[in-house]
MARRONU-696571 format. One record per residue (C-alpha): residue in one letter; x, y, z. Coordinates in steps of 0.05 Angstrom, whole numbers, plus 5000, padded with zeros to 4 digits. Example, Ala and Ser with C-alpha at 12.3 -4.5 7.8 and 13.67 -1.06 7.14 Angstrom:
A524649105156/S527349795143/
! end
This chain:
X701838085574/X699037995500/X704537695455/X703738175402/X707937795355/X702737135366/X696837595336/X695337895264/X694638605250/X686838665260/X687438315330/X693538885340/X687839445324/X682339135364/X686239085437/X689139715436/X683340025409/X686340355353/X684840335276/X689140545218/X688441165222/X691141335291/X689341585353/X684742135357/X689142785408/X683342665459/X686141925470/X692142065462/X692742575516/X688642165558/X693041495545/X699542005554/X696842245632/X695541465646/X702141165625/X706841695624/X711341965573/X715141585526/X722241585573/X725641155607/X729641245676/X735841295664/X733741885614/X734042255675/X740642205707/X742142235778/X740342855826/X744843335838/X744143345914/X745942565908/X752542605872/X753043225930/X752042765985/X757042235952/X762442695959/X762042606034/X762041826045/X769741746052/X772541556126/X778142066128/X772042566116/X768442376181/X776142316224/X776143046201/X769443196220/X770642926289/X777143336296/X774243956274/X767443846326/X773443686394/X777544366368/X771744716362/X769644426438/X775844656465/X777245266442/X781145216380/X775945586329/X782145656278/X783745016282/X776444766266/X775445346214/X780945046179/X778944236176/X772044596162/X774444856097/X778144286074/X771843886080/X767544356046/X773044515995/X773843745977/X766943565968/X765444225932/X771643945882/X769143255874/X761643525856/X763843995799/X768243465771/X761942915766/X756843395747/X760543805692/X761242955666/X754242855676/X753243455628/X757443265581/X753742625574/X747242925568/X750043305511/X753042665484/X745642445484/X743542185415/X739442815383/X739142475306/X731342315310/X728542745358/X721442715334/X717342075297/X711642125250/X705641945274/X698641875246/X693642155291/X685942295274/X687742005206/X693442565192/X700342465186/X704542895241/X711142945266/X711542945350/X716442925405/X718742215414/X716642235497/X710042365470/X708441645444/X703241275474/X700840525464/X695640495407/X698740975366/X700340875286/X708241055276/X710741095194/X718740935203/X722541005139/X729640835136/X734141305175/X729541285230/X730841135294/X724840675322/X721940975375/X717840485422/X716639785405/X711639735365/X707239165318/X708939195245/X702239225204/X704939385137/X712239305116/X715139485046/X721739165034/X724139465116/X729939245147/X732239385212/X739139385249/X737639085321/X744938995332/X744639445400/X739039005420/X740938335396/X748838435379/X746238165316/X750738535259/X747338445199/X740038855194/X734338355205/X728238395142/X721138545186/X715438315153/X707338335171/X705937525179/X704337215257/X708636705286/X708236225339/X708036425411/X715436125427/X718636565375/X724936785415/X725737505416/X731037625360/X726737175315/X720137635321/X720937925255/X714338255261/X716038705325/X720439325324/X723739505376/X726040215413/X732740455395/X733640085333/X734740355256/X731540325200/X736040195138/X731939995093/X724340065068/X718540365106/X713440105149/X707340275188/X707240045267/X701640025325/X706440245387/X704739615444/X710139855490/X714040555520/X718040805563/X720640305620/X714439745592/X719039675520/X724739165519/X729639755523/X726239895586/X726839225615/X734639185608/X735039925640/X730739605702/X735539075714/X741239715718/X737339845787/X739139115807/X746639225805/X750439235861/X755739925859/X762639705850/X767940065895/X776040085866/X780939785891/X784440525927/X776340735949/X777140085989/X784040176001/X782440886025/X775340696061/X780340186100/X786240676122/X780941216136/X777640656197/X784240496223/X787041126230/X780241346263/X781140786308/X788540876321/X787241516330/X781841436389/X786640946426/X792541426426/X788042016453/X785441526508/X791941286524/X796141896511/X791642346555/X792142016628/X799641806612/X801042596608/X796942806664/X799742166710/X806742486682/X804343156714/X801643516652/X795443916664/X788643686633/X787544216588/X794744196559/X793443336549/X787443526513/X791744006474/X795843566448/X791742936445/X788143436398/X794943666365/X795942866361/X788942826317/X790843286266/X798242976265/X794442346257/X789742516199/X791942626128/X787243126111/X789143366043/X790142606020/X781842645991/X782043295961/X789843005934/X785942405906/X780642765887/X784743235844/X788842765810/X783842355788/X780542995766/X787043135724/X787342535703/X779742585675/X782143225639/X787742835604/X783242415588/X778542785555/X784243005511/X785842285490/X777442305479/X775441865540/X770142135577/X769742065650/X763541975686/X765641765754/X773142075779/X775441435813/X774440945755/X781241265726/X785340965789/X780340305772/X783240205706/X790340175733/X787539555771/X784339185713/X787138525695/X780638345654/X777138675591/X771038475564/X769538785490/X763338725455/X765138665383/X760638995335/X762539675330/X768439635383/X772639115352/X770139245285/X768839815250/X761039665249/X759939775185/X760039195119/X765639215081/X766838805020/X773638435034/X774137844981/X771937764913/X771437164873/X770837034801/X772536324768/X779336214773/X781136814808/X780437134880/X782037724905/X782737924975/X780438694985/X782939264986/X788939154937/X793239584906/X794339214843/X787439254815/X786338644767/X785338794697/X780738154687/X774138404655/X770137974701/X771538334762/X769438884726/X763138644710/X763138364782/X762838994812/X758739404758/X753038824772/X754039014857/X753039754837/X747839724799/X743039184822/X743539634886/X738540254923/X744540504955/X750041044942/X757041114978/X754141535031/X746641245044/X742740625044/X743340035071/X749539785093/X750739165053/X749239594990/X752240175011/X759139655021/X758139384943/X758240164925/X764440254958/X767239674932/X765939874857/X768740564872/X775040294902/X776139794840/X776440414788/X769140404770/X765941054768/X758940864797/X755041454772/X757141484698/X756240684695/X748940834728/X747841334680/X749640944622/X746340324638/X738740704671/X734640204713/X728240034673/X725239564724/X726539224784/X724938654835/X726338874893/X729738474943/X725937984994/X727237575048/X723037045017/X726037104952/X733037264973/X735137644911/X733838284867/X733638444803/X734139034761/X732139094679/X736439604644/X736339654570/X740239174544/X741938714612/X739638504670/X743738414734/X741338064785/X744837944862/X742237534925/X743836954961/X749436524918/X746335794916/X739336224908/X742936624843/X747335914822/X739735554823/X736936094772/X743336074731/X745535574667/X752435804644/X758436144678/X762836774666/X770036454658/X776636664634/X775336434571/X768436634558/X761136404577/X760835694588/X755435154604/X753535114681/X756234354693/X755834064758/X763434024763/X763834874748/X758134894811/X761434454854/X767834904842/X763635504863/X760535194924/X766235114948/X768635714944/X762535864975/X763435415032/X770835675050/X767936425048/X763236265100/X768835865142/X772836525144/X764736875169/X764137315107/X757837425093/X756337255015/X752337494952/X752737174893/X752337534823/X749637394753/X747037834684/X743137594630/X741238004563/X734238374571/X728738024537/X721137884541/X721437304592/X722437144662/X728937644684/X730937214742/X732036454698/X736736304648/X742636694679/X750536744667/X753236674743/X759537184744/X762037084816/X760837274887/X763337824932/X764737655012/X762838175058/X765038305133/X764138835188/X771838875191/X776038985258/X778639695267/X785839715244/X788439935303/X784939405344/X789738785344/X796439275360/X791839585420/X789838835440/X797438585436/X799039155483/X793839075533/X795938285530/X803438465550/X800738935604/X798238235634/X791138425613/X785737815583/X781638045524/X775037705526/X769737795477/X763037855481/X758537775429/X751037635404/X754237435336/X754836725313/X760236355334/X763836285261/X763837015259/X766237105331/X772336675320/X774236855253/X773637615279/X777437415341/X783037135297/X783937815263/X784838195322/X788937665365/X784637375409/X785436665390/X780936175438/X775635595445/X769035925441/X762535875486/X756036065472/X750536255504/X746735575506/X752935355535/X753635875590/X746135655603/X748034895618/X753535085665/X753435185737/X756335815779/X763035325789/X763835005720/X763135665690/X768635965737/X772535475709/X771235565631/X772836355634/X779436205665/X780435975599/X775736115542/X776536935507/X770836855454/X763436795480/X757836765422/X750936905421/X751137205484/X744637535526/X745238075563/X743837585618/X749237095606/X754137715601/X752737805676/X754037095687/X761137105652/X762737725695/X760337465757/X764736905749/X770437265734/X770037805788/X768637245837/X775436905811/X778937535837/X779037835772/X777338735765/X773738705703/X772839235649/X766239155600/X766739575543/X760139635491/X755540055459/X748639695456/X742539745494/X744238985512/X750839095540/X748039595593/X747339155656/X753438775642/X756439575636/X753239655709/X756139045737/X763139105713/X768839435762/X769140035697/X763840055649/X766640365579/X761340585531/X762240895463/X760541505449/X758741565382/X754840835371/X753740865442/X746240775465/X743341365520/X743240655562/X749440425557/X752841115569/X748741205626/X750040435662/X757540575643/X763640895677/X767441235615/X765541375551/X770441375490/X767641915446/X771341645390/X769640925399/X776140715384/X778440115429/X785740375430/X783340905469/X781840415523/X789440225520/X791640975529/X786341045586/X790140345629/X796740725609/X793541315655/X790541025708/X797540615719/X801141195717/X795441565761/X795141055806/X803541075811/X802341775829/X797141665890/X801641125910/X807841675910/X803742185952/X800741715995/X807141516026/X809842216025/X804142426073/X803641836110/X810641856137/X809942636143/X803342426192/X807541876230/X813442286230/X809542806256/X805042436311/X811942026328/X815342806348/X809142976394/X808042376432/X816042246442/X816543046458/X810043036499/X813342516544/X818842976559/X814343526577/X814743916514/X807444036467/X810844116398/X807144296346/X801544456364/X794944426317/X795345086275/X802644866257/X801444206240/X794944396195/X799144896162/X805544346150/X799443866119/X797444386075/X803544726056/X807544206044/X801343726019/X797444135978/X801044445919/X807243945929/X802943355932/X798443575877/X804043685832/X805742985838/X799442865797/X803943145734/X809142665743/X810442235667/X808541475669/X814640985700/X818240775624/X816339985646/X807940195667/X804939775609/X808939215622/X808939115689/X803438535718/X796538855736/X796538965822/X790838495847/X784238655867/X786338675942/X792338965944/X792039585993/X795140095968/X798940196035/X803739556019/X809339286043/X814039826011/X810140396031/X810340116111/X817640056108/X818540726078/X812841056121/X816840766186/X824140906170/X823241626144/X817741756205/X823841476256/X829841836213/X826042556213/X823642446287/X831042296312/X833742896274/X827443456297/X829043176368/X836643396362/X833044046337/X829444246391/X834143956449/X839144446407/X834045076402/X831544856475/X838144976499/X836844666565/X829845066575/X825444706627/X818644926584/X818745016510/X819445746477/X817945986416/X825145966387/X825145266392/X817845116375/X819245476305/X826145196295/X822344396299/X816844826253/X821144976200/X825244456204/X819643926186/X817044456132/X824344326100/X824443626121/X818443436075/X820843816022/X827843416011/X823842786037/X819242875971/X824042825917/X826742205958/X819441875958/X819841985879/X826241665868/X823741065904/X817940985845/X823441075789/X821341745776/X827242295745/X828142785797/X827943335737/X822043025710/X816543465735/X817144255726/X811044465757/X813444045826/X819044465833/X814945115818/X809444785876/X816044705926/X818945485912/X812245705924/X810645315980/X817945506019/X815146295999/X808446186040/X812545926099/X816346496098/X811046946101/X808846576167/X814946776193/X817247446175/X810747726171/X804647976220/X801847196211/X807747016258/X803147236310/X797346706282/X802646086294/X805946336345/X812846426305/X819046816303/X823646996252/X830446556244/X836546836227/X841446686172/X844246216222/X838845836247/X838345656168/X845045496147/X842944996211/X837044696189/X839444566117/X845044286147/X842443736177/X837043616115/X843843486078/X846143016133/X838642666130/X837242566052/X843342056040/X840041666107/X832641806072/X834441496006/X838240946038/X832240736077/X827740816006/X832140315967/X832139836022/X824239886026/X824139775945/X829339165952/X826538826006/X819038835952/X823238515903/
! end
């Protein structure tokens, strides 16, 4: 490949075949049908049928599948119509939710510069960006948005932010002039690249590179290299799913023969090894999951976090690690000036007691003046000294139009200052040592004095402890107009310090995530004096390693330095991956937040990738997870506050239909080996989806547990069926078996085959069982029992369905009759005997955990 910032301009022209004045539209739509248009990959999205197909992958899905494919087999259409829906129904869910994100992203899209000005056939043109083709002349003035990489062949004073590139914060000066083949990539001040800004100057560009063959392009190719991350409850899910499945299968085998040896008939063992399947198999617990998250993703969205993939809420409950970029995350990515400093006085900004000293004055009439920029344009270093005069008291148009520029010498990265001639003055600003050089006297309190050595020394080090703290620094002088040389023979007035300052609600968001037994790692392409002195502000106080150094370690050394180290500086997108690697292979579930085009594959690689949605590049958005569409990093606190309390939720419903299924496969086999088929299929569908659908899904509305950001983050591994959840799974399955037994021996009434009395007394018994048993479950998490109106609504109107099974013509569906007044007063009688047993057996499960 031709290192286009190795040759000069003309060489430029001659191997892409170009001139200065463009393409002519015959090339050009010939280049266009050879390379393609101007896009790149991830432009696209993924295919609807995909994210379709996803929605099908789970375990539990395929268990279902299975049981619906035997009912169907023997006979049991309803039964299989049923399972059939819920399948279709859940998958159906999870698509809408992911698309209608994938939308929203698309229309998150960055829509600001659309179309690029192009010179074709010697004519100036605007032209969709996806047009572009290599060879062609682009004119970029500032405001744009660069739109391939391209060769600068004439600049005029440009400047270009590369920060989502390069995680440099401070705009990089592009100039014409080769330079040596081993130029690293951030030092090729001759290239622009794709998805930068202009924000300052113009210049005129030969596009070398588009779509996927731009450097843009190359990060988004190494997005198809990362593996996809599963959460800890898809695993946890994925896991139970196989061993139910299994568990399942060896019942059936064994349960089968057992009841024919015992004198059953075939067909009424396959009946209930069937009835045993469907017992067996939480079915609602994915479209449960599935609709939590989803409501989750909706509170989200509210708290403006955008949700691209439903199960990276539950992930964030998991995450013990967060790695921040810091331009534009942290900080607020924009220059502020935060410290002034005029002999004998300095002045940390803002401040509410604005000194009266003249020289400040002057201090920040010279920033305002010698300056291009206004409040609201420009570029950002000038726009900051604007701001700055402004918030002292100065009122930046009347002084402008008081004092009108006559002249000017505009600003260079080879001369490192500007100057501007007004009528009776001329103010001049630029690097300090470059402005102290050009300057023989000083501004002090007590008038203009001679330049000594001593007075310089005082200012360099002022100088010296500006940079220590990573402000960047322009110094300031004046001189009275005359007929010589503007820039010699100046009065040095001071110097201003300028920083892209942390947000302000960074460090308390930090603190909190850091009680909530989260790290805080940042990652940055910045130096490493600005890295630390930034990480200071915010509270992440660490050794720091840069990317050199992540270079000379090994996979194990570096394991060992993130244990430890918070602050990593000049950082590639490369040695991003490595610091993530290291961590996720040290156990750690790791959360990348960032907005550049360079923190994309680290985004990919991460367990949940947070993009911003305002700075955010279309790459990063579309390698990431969530996007905050305010870009405010306290948002990412609110969103581990959900996905706790989210994850609490699963973990609640879960064990509530868990130990309904055991309790309800535990009743069948024991009652099988009496002789008795209890519940058979269509009853114990209808008990899964009547008491775990709108039940359940209410439990997706219960509040956060008071103590959810402080507890310790659950590890990577932990199944989400844990010790607790086993003990309470197998004391309420055992407690509501025992007690339905006594049931039906009671509505049996010494019956040698079973009737339908007593097959809808054990029916609606376990329909009121599980409803006492969830408030119990609850309680066991901490949760109010009159915390959660719309559960109590979901149980009223749950108990009115099951009445409708049995005093209306459905009866006939389920095989039901009606109960008497009675046969109630029974049935709630013993659920008041049960629930003192139920929560007894919770708070044991709970203690024995602690």
């Amino acid at each position: 490949m031709t290192e286009w910032h190795a040759a000069d301009p003309d060489a430029v022209y001659a191997e892409l075949n170009t001139d200065p004045a463009g393409l002519t539209e015959a090339e050009a739509a010939a280049r266009l049908s050879r390379v393609g248009p101007n896009e790149l990959d991830s432009d696209r999205g993924q295919s609807w049928w995909l994210l379709l197909l996803e929605q099908f992958s789970s375990p539990l899905i395929w268990v279902l599948v299975a049981a619906a494919t035997v009912s169907a087999l023997v006979g049991n259409v309803v039964d299989a119509g049923l399972i059939t829906v819920i399948v279709v129904a859940n998958g159906v869910f999870g698509f809408v939710q992911e698309f209608r994100a994938e939308r929203s992203i698309e229309e998150l899209r960055d829509l600001s510069s659309p179309t690029v000005r192009v010179r074709r056939d010697g004519t100036d043109q605007r032209l969709p960006m996806a047009e572009l083709v290599p060879g062609d002349v682009v004119v970029l003035g500032q405001g744009d948005v660069v739109p391939a990489d391209a060769r600068v062949v004439d600049a005029a004073n440009v400047e270009i932010d590369e920060s989502t590139l390069t995680g440099e914060s401070l705009p990089v000066a592009k100039g014409t002039d080769s330079l040596p083949v081993e130029t690293p990539l951030a030092e090729r001040t001759n290239l622009v690249f794709r998805g930068t800004n202009v924000t300052r100057g113009r210049a005129v560009a030969v596009v070398v590179a588009t779509g996927m063959d731009t450097e843009v392009g190359a990060i988004a190719e190494q997005l198809g290299l990362a593996v996809d991350r599963s959460t800890p409850l898809q695993r946890s899910l994925h896991t139970l799913g196989r061993r139910l499945g299994v568990g399942i299968v060896g019942l059936s085998v064994i349960l089968v023969p057992v009841l024919v040896w015992g004198g059953t008939a075939p067909v009424q063992a396959a009946l209930t090894a069937i009835s045993l399947a469907v017992a067996a198999v939480p079915e609602g617990l994915p479209a449960i999951v599935t609709v939590t998250l989803a409501l989750g993703v909706r509170r989200m969205a509210g708290e403006n976090a955008l949700v691209r993939r439903l199960t990276a809420v539950e992930a964030l409950g998991s995450v013990d690690v967060v790695c921040t970029d810091k331009t534009g995350t942290l900080t607020e990515g924009q220059m502020r000036v935060t410290r002034a400093w005029v002999p004998g006085v300095t002045v940390d900004l803002p401040v509410s007691d604005r000194s009266d000293d003249p020289r400040l004055d002057r201090l920040f009439e010279i920033g305002a003046l010698c300056n291009d920029a206004s409040a609201d344009d420009g570029e950002p270093t000038e726009r900051a000294l604007v701001a700055a005069a402004a918030n002292h008291g100065l009122d930046v148009a009347a002084r402008r139009a008081a004092r009108p520029r006559r002249d000017e010498r505009s600003f260079s990265s080879a001369r490192q200052r500007m100057a501007t001639v007004h009528d009776d003055v001329v103010y001049v600003k630029g690097a300090p040592r470059t402005v102290l050089d050009r300057s023989t006297a000083v501004l002090t309190a007590d008038g203009v004095v001679p330049l000594t050595p001593e007075r310089r020394a005082d200012a360099e080090t002022v100088l010296d402890a500006f940079a220590g703290d990573a402000l960047r620094v322009l110094g300031f002088a004046y001189k009275a107009a005359d007929d010589g040389d503007p820039e010699t023979g100046l009065t040095f007035v001071g110097v201003q310090g300028l920083l892209d300052p942390p947000r302000p609600e960074v460090r308390e968001a930090i603190a909190d995530t850091h009680a909530a037994g989260i790290s805080v790692k940042m990652i940055t392409g910045d130096n490493p004096v600005t890295a630390r002195a930034i990480g200071r502000q915010v509270g992440i106080d660490s050794a720091v390693l840069t990317g050199t150094e992540v270079e000379a370690l090994d996979d194990s050394a570096l394991r060992e330095q993130v244990a430890t180290v918070d602050i990593y500086a000049r950082m590639t997108p490369q040695h991003k991956v490595r610091v993530l690697r290291a961590l996720r292979e040290s156990g750690h579930t790791v959360a990348m937040t960032g907005d550049g085009v360079n923190d994309a594959p680290a985004l990919k690689h991460a367990d949940v990738g947070i993009a911003m949605g305002t700075r955010g590049t279309d790459v990063a958005k579309g390698a990431s997870d969530i996007v905050l569409v305010d870009d405010n990093y306290a948002t990412i606190r609110n969103a581990v506050r959900r996905g706790r309390a989210i994850y609490d939720n699963i973990w609640t419903f879960v064990a509530y239909l868990l130990s309904a299924n055991a309790a309800e496969v535990l009743l069948v086999v024991v009652a099988s080996l009496f002789g008795y088929l209890v519940l058979p299929a269509a009853q114990l569908l209808w008990i899964n989806l009547l008491t775990d659908g709108f039940p359940a899904l209410a439990l997706g509305s219960d509040p956060p547990a008071d103590d959810v950001m402080t507890r310790a983050p659950r590890g990577a591994d932990t199944s989400i069926v844990d010790g607790t959840m086993l003990r309470i799974i197998a004391g309420f399955a055992v407690t509501v078996t025992v007690v339905l037994l006594g049931v039906l021996f009671y509505a049996l009434d010494g019956a040698a085959t079973m009737t339908p009395y007593a097959m809808t007394m054990v029916f609606t018994g376990f329909v009121v069982f599980e409803f006492g048993k969830l408030y119990v479950v609850r309680a066991t998490r901490g949760t109010p029992v009159r915390s959660n109106a719309w559960l109590a609504a979901a149980v009223v109107v749950s108990l009115l369905a099951h009445l409708a099974v049995l005093y209306t013509p459905l009866a006939s569906l389920f095989g039901t009759v009606p109960l008497g007044l009675f046969d109630w007063g029974i049935l709630l009688g013993a659920l008041a005997c049960t629930l003192p047993l139920l929560v007894l057996v919770g708070r044991v499960a709970r203690r024995s955990e602690a």
